[in-house]
PDB file of N, CA, C and O in Angstrom:
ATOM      1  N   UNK A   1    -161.412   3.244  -5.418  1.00  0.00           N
ATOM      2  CA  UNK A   1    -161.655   3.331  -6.842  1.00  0.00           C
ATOM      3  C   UNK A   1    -162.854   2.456  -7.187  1.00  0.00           C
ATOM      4  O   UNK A   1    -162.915   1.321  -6.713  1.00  0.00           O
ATOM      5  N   UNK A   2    -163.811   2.924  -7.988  1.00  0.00           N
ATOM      6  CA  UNK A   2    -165.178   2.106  -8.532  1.00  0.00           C
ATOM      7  C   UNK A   2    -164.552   0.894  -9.102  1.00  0.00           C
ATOM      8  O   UNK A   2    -163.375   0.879  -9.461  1.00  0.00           O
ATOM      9  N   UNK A   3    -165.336  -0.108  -9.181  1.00  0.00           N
ATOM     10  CA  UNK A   3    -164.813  -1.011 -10.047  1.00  0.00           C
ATOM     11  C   UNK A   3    -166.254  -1.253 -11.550  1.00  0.00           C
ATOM     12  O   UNK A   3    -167.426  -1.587 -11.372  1.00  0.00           O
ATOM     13  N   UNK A   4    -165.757  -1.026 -12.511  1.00  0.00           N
ATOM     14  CA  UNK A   4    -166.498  -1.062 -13.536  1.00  0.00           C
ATOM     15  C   UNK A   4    -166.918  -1.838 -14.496  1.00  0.00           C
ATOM     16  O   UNK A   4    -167.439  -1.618 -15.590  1.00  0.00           O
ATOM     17  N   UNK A   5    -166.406  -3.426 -13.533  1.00  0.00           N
ATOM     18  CA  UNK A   5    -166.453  -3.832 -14.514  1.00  0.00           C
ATOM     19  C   UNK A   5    -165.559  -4.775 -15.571  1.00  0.00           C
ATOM     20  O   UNK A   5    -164.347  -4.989 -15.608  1.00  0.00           O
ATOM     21  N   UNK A   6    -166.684  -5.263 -16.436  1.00  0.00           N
ATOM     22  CA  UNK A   6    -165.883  -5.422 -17.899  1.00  0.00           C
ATOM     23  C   UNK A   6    -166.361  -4.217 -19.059  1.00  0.00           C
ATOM     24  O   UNK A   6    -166.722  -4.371 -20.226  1.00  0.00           O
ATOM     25  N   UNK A   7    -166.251  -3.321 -18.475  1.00  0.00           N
ATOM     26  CA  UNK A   7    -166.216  -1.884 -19.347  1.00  0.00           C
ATOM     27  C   UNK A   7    -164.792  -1.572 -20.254  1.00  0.00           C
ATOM     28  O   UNK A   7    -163.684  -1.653 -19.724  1.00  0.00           O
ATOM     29  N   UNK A   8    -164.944  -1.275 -21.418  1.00  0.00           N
ATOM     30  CA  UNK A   8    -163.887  -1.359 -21.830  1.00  0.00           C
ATOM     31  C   UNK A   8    -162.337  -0.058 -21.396  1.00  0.00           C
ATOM     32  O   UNK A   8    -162.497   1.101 -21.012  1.00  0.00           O
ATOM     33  N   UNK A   9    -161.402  -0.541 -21.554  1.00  0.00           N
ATOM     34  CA  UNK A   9    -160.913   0.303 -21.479  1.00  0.00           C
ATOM     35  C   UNK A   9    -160.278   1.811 -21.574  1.00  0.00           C
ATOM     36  O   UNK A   9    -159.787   2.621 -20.787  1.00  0.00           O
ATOM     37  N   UNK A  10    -160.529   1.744 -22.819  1.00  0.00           N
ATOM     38  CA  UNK A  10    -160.252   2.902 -23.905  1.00  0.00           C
ATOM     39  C   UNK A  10    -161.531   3.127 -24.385  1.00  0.00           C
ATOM     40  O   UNK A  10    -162.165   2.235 -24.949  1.00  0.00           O
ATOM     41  N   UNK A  11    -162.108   4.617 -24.148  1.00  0.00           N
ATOM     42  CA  UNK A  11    -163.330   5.187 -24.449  1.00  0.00           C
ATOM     43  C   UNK A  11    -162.972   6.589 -25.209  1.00  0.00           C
ATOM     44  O   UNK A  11    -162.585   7.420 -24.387  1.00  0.00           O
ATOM     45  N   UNK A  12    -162.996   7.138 -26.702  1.00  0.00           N
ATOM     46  CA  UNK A  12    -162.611   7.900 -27.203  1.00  0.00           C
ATOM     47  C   UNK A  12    -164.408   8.350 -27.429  1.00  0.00           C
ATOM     48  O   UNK A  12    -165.401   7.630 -27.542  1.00  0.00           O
ATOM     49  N   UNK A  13    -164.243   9.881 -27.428  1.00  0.00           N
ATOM     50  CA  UNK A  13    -165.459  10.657 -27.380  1.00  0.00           C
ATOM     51  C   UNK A  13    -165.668  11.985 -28.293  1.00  0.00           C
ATOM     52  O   UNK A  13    -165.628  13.128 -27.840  1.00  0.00           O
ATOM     53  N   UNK A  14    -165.886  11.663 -29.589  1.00  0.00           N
ATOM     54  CA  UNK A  14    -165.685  12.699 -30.649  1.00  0.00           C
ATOM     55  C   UNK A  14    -166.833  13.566 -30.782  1.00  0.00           C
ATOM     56  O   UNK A  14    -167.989  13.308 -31.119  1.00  0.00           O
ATOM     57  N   UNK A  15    -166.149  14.887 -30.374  1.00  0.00           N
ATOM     58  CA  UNK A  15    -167.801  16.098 -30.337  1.00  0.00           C
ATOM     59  C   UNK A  15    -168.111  16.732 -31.386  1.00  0.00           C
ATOM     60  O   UNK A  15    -169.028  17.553 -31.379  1.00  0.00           O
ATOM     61  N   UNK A  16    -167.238  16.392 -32.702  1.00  0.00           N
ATOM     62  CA  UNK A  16    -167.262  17.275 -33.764  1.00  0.00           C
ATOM     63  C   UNK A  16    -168.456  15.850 -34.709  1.00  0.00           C
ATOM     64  O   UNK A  16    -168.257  14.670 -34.999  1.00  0.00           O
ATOM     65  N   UNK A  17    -169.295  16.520 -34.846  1.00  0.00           N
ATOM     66  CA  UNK A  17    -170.684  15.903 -35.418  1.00  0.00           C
ATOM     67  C   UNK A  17    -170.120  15.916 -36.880  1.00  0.00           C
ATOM     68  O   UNK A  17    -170.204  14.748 -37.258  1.00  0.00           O
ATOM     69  N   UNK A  18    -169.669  16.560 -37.722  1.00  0.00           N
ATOM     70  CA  UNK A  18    -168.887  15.984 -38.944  1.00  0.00           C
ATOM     71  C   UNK A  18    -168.178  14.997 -39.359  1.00  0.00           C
ATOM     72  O   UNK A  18    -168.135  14.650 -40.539  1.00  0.00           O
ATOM     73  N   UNK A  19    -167.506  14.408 -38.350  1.00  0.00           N
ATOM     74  CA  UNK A  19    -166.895  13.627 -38.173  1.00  0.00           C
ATOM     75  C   UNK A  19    -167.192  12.111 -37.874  1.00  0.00           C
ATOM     76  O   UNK A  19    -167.667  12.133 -36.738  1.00  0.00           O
ATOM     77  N   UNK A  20    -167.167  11.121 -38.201  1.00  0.00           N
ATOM     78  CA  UNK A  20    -167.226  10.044 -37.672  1.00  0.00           C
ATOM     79  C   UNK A  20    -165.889   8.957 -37.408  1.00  0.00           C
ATOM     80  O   UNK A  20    -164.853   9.139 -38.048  1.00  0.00           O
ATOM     81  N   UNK A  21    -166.016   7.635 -36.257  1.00  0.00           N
ATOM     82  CA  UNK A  21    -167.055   7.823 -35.657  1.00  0.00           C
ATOM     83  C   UNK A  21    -166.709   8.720 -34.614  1.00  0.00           C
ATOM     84  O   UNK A  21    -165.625   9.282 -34.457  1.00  0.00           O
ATOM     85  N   UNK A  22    -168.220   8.843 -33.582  1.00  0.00           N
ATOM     86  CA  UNK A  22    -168.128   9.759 -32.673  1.00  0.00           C
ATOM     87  C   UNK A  22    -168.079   9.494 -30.994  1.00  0.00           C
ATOM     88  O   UNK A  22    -167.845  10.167 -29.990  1.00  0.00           O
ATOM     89  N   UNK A  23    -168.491   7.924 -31.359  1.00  0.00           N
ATOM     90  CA  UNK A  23    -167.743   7.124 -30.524  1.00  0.00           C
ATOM     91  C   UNK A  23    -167.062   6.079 -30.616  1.00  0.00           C
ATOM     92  O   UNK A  23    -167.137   5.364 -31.616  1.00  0.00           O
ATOM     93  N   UNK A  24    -166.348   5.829 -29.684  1.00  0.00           N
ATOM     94  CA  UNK A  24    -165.040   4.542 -29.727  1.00  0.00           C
ATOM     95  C   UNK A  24    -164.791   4.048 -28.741  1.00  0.00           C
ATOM     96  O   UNK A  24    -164.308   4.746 -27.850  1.00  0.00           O
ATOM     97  N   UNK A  25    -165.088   2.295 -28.474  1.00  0.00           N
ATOM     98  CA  UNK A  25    -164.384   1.616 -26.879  1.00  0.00           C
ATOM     99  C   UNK A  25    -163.744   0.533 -27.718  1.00  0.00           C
ATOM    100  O   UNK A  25    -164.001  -0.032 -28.781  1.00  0.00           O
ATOM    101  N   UNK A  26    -162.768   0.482 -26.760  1.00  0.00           N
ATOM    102  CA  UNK A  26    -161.857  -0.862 -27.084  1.00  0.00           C
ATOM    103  C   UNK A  26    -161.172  -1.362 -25.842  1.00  0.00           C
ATOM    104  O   UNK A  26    -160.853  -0.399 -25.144  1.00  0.00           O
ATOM    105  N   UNK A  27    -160.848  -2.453 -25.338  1.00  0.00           N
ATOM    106  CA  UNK A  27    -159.992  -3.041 -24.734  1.00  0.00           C
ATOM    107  C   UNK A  27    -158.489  -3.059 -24.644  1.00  0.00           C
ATOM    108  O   UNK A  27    -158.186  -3.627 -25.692  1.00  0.00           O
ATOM    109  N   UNK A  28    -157.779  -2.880 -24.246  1.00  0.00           N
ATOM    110  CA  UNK A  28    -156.099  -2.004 -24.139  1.00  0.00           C
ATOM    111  C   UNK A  28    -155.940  -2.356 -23.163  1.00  0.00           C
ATOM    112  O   UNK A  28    -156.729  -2.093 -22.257  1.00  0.00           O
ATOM    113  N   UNK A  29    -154.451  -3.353 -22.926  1.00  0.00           N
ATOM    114  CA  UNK A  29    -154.197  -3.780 -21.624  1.00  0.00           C
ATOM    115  C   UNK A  29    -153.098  -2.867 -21.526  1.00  0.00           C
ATOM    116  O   UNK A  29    -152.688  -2.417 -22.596  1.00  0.00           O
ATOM    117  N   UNK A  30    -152.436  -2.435 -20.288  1.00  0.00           N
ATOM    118  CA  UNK A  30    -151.647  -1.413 -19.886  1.00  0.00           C
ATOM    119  C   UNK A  30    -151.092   0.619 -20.481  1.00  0.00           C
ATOM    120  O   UNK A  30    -150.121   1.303 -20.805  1.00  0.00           O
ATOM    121  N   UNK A  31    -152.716   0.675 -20.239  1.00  0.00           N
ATOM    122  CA  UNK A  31    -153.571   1.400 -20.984  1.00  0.00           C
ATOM    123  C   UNK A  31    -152.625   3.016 -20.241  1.00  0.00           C
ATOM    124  O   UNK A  31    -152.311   4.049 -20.832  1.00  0.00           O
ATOM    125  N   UNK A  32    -152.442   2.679 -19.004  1.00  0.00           N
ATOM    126  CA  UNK A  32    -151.986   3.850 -18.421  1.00  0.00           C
ATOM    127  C   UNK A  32    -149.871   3.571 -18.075  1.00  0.00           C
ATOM    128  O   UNK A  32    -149.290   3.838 -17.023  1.00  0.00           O
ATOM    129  N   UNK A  33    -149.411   3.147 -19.013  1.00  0.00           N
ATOM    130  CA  UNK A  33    -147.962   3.352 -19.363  1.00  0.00           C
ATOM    131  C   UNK A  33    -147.426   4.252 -19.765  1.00  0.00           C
ATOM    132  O   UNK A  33    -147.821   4.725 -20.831  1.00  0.00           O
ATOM    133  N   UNK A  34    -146.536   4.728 -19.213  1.00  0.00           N
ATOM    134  CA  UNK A  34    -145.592   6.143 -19.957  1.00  0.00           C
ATOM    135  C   UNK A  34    -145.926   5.707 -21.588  1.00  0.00           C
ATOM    136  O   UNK A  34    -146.681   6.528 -22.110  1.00  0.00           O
ATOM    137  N   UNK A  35    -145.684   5.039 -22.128  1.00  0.00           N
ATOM    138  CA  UNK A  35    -145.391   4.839 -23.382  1.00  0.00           C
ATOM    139  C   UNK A  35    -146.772   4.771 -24.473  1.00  0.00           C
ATOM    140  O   UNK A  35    -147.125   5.434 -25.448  1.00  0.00           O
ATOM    141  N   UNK A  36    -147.161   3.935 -23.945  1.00  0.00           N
ATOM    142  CA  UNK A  36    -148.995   4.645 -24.486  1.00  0.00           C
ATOM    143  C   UNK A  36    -149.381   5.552 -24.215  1.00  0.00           C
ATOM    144  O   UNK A  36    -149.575   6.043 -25.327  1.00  0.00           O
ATOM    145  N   UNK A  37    -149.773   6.451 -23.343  1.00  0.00           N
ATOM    146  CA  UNK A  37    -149.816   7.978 -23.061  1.00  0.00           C
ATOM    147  C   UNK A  37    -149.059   8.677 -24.068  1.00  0.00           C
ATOM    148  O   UNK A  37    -149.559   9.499 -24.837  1.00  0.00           O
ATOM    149  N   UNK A  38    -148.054   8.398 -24.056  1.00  0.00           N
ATOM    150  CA  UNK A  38    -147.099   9.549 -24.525  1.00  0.00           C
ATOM    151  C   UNK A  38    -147.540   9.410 -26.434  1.00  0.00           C
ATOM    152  O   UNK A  38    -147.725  10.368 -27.185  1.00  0.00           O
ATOM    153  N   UNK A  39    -147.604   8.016 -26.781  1.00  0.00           N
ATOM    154  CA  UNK A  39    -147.689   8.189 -27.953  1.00  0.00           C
ATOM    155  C   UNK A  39    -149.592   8.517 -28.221  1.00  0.00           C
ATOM    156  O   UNK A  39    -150.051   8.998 -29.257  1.00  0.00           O
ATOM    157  N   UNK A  40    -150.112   8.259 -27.451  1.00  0.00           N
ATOM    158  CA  UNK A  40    -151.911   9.286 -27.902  1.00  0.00           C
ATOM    159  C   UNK A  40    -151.486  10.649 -27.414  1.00  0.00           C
ATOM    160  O   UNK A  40    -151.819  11.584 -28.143  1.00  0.00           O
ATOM    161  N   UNK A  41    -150.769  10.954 -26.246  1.00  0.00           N
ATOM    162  CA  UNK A  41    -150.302  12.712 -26.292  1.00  0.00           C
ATOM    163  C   UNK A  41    -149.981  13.308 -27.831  1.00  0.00           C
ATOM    164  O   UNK A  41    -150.522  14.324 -28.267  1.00  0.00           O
ATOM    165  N   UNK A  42    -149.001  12.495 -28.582  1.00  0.00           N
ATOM    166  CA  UNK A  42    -148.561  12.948 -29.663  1.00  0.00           C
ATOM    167  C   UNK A  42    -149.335  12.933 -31.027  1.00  0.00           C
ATOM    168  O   UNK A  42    -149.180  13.687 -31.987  1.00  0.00           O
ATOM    169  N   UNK A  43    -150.133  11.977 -30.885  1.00  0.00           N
ATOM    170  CA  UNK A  43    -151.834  11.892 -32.137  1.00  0.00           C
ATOM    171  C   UNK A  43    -152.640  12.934 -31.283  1.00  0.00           C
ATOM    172  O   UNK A  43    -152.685  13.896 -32.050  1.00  0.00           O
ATOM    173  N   UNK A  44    -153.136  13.208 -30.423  1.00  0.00           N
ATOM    174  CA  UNK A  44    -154.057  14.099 -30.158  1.00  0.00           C
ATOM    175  C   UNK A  44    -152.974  15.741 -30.880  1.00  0.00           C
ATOM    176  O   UNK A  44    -153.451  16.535 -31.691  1.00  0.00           O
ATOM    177  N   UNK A  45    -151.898  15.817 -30.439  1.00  0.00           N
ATOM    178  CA  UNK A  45    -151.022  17.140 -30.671  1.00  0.00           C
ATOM    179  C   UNK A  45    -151.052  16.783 -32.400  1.00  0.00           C
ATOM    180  O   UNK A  45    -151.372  17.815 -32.989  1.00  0.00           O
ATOM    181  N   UNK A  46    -150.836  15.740 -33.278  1.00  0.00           N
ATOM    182  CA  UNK A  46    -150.848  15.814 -34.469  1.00  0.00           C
ATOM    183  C   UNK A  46    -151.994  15.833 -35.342  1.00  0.00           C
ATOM    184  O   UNK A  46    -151.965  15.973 -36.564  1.00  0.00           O
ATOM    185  N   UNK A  47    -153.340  15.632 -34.364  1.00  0.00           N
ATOM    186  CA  UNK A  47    -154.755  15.889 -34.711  1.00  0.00           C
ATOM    187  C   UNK A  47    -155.465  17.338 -34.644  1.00  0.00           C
ATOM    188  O   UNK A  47    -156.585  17.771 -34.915  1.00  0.00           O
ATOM    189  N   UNK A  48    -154.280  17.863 -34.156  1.00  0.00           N
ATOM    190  CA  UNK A  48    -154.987  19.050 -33.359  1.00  0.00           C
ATOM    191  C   UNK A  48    -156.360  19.497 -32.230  1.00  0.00           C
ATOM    192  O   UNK A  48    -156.861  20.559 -31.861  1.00  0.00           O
ATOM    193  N   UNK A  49    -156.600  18.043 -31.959  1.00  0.00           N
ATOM    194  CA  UNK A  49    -157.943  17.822 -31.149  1.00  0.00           C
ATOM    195  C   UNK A  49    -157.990  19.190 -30.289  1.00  0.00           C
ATOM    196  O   UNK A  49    -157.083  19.734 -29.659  1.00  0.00           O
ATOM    197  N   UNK A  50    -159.138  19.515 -30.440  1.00  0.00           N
ATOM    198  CA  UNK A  50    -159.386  20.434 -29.046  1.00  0.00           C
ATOM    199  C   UNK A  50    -159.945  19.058 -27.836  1.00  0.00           C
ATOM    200  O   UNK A  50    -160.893  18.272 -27.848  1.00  0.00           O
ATOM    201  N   UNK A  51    -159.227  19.213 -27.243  1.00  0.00           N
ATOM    202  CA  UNK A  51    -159.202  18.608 -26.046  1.00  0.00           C
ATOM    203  C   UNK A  51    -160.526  18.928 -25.025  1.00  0.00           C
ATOM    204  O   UNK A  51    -160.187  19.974 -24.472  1.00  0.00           O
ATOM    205  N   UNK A  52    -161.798  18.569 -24.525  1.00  0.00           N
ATOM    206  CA  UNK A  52    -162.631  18.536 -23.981  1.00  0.00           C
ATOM    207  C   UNK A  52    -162.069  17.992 -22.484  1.00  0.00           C
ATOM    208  O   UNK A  52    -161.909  18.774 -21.547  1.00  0.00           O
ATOM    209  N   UNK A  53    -161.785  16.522 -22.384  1.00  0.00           N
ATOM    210  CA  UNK A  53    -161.786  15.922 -21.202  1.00  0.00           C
ATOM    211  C   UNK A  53    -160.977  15.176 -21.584  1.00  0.00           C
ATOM    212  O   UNK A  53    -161.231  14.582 -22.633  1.00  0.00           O
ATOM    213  N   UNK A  54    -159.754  14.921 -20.930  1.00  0.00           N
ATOM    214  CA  UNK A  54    -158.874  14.029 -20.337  1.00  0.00           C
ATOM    215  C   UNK A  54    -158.928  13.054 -19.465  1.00  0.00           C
ATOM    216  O   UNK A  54    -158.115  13.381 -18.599  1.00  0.00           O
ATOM    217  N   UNK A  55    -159.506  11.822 -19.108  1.00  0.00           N
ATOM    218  CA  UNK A  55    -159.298  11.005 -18.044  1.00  0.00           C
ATOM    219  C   UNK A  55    -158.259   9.842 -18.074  1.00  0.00           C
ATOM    220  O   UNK A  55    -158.420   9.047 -19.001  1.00  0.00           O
ATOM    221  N   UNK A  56    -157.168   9.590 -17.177  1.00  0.00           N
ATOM    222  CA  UNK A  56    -156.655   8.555 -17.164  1.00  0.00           C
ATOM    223  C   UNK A  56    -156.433   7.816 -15.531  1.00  0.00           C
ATOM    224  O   UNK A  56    -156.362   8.320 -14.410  1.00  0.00           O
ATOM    225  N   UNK A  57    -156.376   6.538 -15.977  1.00  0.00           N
ATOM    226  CA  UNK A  57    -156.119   6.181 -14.409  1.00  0.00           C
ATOM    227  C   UNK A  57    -154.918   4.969 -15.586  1.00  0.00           C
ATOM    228  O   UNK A  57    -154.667   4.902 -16.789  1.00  0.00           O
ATOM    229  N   UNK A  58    -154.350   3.957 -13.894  1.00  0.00           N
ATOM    230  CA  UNK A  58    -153.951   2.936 -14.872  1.00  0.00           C
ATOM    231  C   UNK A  58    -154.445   1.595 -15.766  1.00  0.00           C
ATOM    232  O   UNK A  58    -153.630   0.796 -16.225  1.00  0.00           O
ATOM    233  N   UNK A  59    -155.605   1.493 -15.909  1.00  0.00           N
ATOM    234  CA  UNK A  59    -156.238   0.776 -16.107  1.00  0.00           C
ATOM    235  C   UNK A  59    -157.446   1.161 -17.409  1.00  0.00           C
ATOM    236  O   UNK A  59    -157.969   0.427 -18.246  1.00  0.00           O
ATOM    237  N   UNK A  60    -157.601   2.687 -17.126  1.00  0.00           N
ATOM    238  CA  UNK A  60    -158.704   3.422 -18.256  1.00  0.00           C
ATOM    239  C   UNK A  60    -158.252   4.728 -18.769  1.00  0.00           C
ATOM    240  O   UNK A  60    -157.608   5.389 -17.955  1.00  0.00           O
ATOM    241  N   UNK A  61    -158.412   5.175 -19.761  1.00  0.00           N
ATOM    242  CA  UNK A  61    -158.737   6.251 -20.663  1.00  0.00           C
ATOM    243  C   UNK A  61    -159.846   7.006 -21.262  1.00  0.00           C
ATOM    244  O   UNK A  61    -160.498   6.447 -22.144  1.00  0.00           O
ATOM    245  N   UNK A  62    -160.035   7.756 -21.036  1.00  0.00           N
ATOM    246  CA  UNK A  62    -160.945   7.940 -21.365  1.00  0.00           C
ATOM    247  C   UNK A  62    -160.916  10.231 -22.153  1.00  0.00           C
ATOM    248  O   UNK A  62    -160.610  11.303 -21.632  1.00  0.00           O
ATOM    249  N   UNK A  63    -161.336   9.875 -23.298  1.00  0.00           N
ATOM    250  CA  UNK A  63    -160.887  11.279 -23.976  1.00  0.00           C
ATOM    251  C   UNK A  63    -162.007  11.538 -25.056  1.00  0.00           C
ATOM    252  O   UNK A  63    -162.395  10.715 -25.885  1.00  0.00           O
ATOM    253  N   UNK A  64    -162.578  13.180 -24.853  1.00  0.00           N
ATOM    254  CA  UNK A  64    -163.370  13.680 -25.049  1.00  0.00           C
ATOM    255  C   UNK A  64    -162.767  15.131 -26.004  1.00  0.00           C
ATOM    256  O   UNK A  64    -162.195  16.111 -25.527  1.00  0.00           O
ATOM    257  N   UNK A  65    -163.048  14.926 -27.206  1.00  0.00           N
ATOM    258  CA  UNK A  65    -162.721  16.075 -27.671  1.00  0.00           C
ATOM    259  C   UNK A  65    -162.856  15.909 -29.050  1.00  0.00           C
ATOM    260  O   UNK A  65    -163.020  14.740 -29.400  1.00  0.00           O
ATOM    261  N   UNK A  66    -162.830  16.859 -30.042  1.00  0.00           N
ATOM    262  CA  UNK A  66    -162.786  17.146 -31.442  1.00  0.00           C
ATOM    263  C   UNK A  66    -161.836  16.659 -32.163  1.00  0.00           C
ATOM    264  O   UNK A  66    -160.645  16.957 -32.255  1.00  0.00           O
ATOM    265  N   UNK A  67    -162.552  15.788 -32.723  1.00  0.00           N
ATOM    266  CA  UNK A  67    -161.592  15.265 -33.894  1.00  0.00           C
ATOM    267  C   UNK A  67    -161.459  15.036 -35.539  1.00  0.00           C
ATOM    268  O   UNK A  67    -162.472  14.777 -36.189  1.00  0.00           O
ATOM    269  N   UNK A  68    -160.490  15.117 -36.011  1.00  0.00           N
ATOM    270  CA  UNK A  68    -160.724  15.149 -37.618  1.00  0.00           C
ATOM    271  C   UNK A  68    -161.804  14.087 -37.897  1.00  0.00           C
ATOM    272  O   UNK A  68    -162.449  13.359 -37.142  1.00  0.00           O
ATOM    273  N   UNK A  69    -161.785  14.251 -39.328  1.00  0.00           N
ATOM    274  CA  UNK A  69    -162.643  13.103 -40.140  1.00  0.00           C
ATOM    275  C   UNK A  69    -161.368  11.878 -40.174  1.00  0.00           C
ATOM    276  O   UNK A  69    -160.144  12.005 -40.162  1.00  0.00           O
ATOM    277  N   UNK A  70    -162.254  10.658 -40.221  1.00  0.00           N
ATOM    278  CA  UNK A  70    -161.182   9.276 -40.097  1.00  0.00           C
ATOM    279  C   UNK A  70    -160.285   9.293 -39.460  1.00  0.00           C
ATOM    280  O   UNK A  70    -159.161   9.061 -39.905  1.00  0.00           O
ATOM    281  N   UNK A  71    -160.541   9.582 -38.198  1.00  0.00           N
ATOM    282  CA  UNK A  71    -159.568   9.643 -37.266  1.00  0.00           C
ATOM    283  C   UNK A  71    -159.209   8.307 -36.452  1.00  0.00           C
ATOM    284  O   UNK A  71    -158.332   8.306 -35.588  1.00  0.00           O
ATOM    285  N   UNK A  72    -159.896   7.256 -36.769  1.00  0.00           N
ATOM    286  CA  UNK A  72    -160.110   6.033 -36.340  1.00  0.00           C
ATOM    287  C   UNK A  72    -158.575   5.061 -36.295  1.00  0.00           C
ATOM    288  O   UNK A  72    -158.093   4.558 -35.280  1.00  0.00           O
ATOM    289  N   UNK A  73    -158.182   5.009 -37.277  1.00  0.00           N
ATOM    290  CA  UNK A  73    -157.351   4.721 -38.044  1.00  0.00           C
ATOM    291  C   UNK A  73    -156.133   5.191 -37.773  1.00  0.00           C
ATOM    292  O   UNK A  73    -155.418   4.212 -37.562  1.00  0.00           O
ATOM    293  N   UNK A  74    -155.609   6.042 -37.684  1.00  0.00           N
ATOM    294  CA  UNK A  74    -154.456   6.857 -36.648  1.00  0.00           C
ATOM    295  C   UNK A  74    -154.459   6.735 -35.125  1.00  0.00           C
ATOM    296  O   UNK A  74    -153.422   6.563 -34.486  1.00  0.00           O
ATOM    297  N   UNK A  75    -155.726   6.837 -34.547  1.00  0.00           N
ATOM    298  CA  UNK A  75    -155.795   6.575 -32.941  1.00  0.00           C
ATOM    299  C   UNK A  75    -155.060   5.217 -33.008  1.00  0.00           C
ATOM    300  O   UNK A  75    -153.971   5.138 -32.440  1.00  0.00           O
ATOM    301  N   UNK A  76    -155.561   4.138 -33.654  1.00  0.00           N
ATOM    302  CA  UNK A  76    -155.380   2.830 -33.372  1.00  0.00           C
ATOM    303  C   UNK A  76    -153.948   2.510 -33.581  1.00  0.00           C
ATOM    304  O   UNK A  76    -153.459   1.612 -32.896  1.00  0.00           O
ATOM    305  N   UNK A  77    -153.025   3.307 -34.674  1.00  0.00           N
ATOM    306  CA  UNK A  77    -151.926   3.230 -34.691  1.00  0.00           C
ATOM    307  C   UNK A  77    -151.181   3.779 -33.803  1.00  0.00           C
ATOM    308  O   UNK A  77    -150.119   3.279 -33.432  1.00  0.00           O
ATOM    309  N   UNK A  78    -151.630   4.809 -33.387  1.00  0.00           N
ATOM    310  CA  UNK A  78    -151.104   5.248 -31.355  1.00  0.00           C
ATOM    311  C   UNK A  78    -151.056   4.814 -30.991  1.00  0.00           C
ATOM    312  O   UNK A  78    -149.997   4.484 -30.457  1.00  0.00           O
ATOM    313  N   UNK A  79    -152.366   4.159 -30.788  1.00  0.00           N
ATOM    314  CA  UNK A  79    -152.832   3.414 -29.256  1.00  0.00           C
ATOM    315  C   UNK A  79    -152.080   2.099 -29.296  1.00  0.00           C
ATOM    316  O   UNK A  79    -151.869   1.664 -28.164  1.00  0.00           O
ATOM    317  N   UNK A  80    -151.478   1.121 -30.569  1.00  0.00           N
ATOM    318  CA  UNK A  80    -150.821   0.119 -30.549  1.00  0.00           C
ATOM    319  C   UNK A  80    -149.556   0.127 -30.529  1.00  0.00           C
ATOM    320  O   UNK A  80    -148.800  -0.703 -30.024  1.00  0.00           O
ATOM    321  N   UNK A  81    -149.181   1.601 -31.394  1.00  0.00           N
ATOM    322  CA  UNK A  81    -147.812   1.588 -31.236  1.00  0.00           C
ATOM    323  C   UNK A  81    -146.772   0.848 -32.577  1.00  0.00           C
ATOM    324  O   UNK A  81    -147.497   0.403 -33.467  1.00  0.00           O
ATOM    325  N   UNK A  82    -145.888   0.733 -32.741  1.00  0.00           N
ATOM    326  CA  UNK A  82    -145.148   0.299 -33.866  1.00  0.00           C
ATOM    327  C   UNK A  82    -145.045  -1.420 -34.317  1.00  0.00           C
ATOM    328  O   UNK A  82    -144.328  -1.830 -35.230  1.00  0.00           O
ATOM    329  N   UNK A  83    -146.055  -2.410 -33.333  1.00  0.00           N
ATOM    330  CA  UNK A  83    -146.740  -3.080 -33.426  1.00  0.00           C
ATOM    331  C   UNK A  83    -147.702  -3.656 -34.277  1.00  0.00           C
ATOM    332  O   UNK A  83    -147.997  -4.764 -34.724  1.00  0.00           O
ATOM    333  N   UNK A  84    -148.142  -2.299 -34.343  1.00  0.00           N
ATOM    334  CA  UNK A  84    -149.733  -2.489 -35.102  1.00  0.00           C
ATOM    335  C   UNK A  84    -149.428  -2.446 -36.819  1.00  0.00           C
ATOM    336  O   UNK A  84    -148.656  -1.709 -37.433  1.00  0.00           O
ATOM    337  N   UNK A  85    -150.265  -3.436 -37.289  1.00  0.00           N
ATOM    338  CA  UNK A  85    -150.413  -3.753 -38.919  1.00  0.00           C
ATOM    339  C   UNK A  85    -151.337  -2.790 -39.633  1.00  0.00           C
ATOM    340  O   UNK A  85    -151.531  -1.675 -39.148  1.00  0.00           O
ATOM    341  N   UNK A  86    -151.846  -3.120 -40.620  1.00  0.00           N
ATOM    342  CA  UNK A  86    -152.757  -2.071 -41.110  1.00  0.00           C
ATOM    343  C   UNK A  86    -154.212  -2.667 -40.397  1.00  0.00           C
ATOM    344  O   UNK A  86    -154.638  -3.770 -40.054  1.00  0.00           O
ATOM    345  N   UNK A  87    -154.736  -1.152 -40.390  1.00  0.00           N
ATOM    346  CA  UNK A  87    -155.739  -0.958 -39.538  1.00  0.00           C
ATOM    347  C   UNK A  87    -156.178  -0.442 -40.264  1.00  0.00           C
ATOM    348  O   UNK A  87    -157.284   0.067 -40.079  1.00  0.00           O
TER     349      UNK A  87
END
């Protein structure tokens, strides 16, 4: 496996040019858990993203696809989970 680094973990990749933003990195420790997966499986299915590219390992994410307007804001409540405050 490459090593990359202090590249961040979480790389979100928005192709819909209406939309902002259109890119997104953040840092996410245990990035590849059943339980984080499962809850961005369920924001991408409640975004309706068309899905471009999928990458996961345990350590990175990385997702390429169409997304609403202000979508920022909901990812982050996925991606943290029932944790997370307002964002």
């Amino acid at each position: 496996m490459p090593d990359f680094g202090d590249q961040p973990s979480v790389t979100v990749v928005n192709i819909n040019s209406d939309a902002s933003p259109t890119i997104f990195r953040v840092d996410k420790d245990n990035i590849g858990t059943t339980e984080v997966l499962v809850r961005i499986a369920a924001w991408l299915k409640e975004e309706e993203a068309l899905i471009i590219n999928l990458s996961v390992t345990p350590n990175n994410l990385c997702v390429v696809a169409a997304l609403k307007d202000d979508w920022l804001g909901r990812f982050l409540k996925a991606l943290h989970g029932p944790e997370a405050t307002s964002i």
